[in-house]
C-alpha positions as CSV (number, residue, x, y, z in Angstrom):
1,X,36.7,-40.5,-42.8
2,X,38.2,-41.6,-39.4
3,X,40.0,-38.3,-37.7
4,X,43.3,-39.9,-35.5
5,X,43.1,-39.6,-32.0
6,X,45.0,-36.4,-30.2
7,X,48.5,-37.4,-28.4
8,X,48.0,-38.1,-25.2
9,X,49.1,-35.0,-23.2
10,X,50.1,-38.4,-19.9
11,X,52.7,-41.1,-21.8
12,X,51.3,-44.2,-21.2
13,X,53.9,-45.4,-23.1
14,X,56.2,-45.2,-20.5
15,X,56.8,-46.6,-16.8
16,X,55.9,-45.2,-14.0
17,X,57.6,-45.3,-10.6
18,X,54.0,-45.4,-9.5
19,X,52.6,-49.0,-9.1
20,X,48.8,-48.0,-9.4
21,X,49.9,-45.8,-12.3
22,X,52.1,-48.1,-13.6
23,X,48.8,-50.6,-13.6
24,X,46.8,-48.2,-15.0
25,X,49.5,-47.7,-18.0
26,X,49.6,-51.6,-18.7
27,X,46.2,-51.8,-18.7
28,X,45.6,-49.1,-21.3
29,X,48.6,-50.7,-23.1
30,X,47.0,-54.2,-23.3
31,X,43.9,-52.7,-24.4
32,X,44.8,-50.3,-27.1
33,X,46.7,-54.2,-28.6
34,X,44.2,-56.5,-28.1
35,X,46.3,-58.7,-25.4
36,X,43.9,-59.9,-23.3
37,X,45.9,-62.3,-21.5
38,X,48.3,-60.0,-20.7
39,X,45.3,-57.4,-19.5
40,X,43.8,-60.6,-17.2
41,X,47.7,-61.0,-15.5
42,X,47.5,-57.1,-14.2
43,X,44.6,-57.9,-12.0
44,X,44.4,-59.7,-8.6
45,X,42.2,-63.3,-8.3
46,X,39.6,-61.5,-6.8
47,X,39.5,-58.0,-8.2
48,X,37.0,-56.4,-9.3
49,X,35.9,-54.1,-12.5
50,X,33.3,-51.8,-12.5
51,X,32.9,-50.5,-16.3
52,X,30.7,-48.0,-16.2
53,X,30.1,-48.2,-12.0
54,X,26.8,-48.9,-10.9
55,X,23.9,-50.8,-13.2
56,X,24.2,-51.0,-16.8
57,X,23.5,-54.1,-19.6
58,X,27.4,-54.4,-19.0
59,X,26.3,-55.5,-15.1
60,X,22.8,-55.6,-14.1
61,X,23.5,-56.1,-10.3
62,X,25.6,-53.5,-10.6
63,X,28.1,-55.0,-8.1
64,X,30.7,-55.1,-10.4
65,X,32.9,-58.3,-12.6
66,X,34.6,-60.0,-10.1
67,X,37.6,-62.4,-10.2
68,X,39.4,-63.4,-13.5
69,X,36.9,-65.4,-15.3
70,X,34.4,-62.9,-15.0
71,X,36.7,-60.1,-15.8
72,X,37.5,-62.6,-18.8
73,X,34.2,-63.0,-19.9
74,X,33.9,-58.6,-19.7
75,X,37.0,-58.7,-21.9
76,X,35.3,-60.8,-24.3
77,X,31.9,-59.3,-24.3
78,X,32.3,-55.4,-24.0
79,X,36.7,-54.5,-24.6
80,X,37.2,-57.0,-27.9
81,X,34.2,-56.1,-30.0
82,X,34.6,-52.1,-29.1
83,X,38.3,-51.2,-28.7
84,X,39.5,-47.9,-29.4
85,X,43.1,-45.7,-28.5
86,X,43.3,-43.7,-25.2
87,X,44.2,-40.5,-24.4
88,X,45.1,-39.9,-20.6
89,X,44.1,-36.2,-20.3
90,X,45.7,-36.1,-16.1
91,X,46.9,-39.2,-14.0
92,X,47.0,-38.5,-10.2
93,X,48.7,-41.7,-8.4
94,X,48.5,-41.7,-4.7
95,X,48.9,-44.2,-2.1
96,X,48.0,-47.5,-3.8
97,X,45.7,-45.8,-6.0
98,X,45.6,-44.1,-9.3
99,X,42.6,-41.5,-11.1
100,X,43.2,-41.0,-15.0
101,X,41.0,-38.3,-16.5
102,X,40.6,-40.5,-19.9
103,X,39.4,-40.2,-23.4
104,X,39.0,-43.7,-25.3
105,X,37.9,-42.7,-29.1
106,X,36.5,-45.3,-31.2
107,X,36.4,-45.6,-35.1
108,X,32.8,-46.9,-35.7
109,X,31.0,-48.7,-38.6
110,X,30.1,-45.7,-40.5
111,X,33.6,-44.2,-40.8
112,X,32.9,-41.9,-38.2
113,X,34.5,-42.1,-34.7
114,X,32.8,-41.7,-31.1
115,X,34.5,-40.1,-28.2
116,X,34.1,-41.6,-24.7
117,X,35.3,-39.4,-21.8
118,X,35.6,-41.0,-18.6
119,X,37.5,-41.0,-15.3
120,X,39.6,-44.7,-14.2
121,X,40.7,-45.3,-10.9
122,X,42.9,-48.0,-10.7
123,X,44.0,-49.6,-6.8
124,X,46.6,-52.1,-6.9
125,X,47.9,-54.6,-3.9
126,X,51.0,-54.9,-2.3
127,X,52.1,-56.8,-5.4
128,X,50.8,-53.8,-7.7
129,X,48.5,-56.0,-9.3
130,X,44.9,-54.5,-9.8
131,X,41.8,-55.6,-6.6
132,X,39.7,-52.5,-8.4
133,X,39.2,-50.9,-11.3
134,X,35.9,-48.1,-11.9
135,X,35.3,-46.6,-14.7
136,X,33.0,-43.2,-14.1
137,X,30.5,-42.9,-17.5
138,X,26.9,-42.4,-18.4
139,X,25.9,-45.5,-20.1
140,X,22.8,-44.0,-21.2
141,X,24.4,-40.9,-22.7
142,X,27.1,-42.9,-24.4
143,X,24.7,-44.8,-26.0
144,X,22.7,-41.5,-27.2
145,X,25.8,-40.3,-28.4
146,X,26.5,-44.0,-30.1
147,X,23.3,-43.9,-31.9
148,X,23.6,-40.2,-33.3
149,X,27.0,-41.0,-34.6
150,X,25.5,-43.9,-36.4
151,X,22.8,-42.3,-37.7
152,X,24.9,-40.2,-40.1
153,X,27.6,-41.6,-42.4
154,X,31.1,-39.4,-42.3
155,X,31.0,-38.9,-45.8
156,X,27.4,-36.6,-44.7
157,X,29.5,-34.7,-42.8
């Protein structure tokens, strides 16, 4: 059995008067439906989106997806097969930036569901459209996490 996802104590629902917020907001937004074109129009032509930061099977270089076709090509490969609804814990906008203390939870195979806590910081341009995006996780532990909820059915619960 899948347990719901707690309300999100920051409405990302909303506006904000924020642009890097405001980013960060649409971003979740396009996420939590599956747009991804309108995820791809929030960012600049050569941003760049760091998901987890540093190297991971997501970016062996670890310098990052950079510009919209590779950002593209992370959308197709890591957010469409995995998904999930956020929960924005605290936002902190300042300047052209914006850090978002986040919980994504994600209904697995198995019933079960897996949650990922993480911080985003989001920096926009002049235009408010997104040049960065980091998001601060432990691949490996997510993954240990991953396999110990799969391990077990929900029902074993």
């Amino acid at each position: 059995m899948s347990h719901p996802a707690p309300a999100s104590p920051v409405d990302y629902t909303q506006d904000s008067p924020f642009p890097a917020q405001q980013a960060s907001f649409k971003s979740m937004r396009n996420v939590s439906t599956g747009n991804r074109a309108g995820w791809l129009a929030l960012f600049a032509e050569d941003a760049v989106v760091q998901d987890p930061v540093g190297i991971s099977p997501f970016d062996p270089a670890g310098l990052g997806h950079r510009g919209k076709d590779a950002i593209g090509a992370f959308w197709d490969n890591v957010i469409a097969p995995n998904g999930g609804i956020f929960c924005i814990r605290e936002s902190y906008p300042a300047a052209d930036e914006c850090a978002n203390l986040l919980r994504l939870t994600r209904s697995l195979p198995n019933g079960k569901t897996l949650d990922v806590n993480f911080i985003g910081i989001y920096r926009v341009n002049e235009a408010g459209l997104i040049v960065s995006l980091k998001a601060y996780w432990q691949f490996d532990k997510v993954m240990a996490e991953f396999m110990a909820a799969m391990a077990t059915t929900a029902e074993a619960e």
